[in-house]
N, C-alpha and C positions, 0 to 999 in steps of 0.2 A: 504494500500500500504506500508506505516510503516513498517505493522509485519509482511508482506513478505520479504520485504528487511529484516529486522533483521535476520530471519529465514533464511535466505538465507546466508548472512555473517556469522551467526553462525555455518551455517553448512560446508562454507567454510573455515573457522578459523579452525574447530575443524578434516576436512581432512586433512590440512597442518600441522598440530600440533601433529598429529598420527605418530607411529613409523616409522621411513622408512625403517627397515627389517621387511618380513614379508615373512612366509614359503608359498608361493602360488604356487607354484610348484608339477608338478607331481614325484614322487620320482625317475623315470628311469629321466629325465631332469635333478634334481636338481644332481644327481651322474655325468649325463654327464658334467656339468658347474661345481663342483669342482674339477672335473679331469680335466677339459681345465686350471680353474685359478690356480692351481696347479703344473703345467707344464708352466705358464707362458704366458697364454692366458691373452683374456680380453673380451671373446665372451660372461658371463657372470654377468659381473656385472651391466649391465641394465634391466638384463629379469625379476627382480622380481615388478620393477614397469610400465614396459613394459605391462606384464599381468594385474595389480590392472587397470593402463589404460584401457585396453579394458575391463575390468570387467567393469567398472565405466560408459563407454561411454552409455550403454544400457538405464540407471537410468538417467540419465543425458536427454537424448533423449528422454524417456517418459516423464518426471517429467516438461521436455519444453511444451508438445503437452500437456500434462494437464494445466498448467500455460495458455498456449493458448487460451485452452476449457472454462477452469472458467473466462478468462476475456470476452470471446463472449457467455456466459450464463450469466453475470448479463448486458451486452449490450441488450440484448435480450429483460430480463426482466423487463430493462427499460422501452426500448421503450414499453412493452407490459402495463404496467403499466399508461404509460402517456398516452397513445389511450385510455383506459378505462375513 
């Protein structure tokens, strides 16, 4: 349980600690958002981690339902262990 938690903050520390620009954008979008901030918009300057979000949500979402899975696969193999 430890070295999950480690693992876990580490890999949390070391998301937060990542550049916060990052070119994720498609090229016709990123031309539209510097011509808005440009002109004096501001319709752009949350979209690039607006996208890393929803990139992220997926891995997030899986990587729970496995965390899920492997703590009711060694439940399992308990009890399957102590019956024997």
């Amino acid at each position: 349980m430890r070295k999950l938690l480690f693992i876990l903050s580490l890999f949390i520390a070391v998301f937060f600690a990542a550049p916060t620009e990052s070119s994720a954008q498609c090229p016709m979008c990123k031309i539209s958002m510097e011509s808005n901030l440009n002109n004096g918009g501001t319709a752009g300057k949350g979209l690039n981690k607006g996208i890393l979000y929803l990139f992220s949500m997926p891995y997030l979402i899986i990587g729970g339902l496995g965390y899920y899975w492997y703590k009711n696969q060694k439940l399992v193999e308990g009890e399957e262990s102590s019956e024997n």
